[in-house]
N, C-alpha and C positions, 0 to 999 in steps of 0.2 A: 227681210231688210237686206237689200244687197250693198249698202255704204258700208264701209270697215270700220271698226270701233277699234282697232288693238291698239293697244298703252305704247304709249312713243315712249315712254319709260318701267319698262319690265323688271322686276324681281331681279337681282343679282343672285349667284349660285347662293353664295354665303348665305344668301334670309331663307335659302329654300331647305326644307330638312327631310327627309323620310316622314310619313306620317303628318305633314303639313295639309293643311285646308287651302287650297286655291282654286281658280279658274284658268283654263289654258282653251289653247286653240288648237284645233288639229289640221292636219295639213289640206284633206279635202274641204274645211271650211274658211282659212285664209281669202280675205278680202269682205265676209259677211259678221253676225252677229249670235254664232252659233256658236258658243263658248258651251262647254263641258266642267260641270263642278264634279270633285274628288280630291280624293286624299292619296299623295304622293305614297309610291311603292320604291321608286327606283329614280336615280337624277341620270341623264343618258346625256349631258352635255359636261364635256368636262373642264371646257375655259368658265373663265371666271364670268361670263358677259356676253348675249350674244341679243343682236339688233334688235330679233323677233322674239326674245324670251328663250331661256334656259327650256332643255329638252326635258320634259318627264314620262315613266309611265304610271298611272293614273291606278290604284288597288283595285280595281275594275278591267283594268288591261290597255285602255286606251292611251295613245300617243297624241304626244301635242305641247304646244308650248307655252309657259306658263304667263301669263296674263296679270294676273292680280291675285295678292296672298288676300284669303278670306278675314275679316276681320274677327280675333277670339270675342 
């Protein structure tokens, strides 16, 4: 699917914690439908808010932007 899904309203830093369940996006898949599930290791954005989602990297090692908190 090459149409873009990403959430016009992402994750604020605050709801994001170490050890959180989400979906993000990584920077070679911008634009498509190729979302990455994992559990935050590290927050690598350090404003409070950003367009395309708060940076993370993934306990897996992967970078990308966080999308939508998993539901517990």
């Amino acid at each position: 699917m090459s149409e873009s899904q990403d959430n016009e309203n992402p994750p604020r830093r605050e709801e994001i914690r170490k050890g959180s369940a989400v979906w993000i996006i990584e920077k070679a898949n911008y634009g498509t439908s190729n979302y990455t599930q994992g559990f935050v290791s590290q927050i690598l954005t350090s404003s409070p808010w950003h367009p395309r989602g708060i940076k993370v990297r993934l306990e897996t090692g992967e970078v990308g932007r966080v999308q939508w908190l998993m539901e517990a």
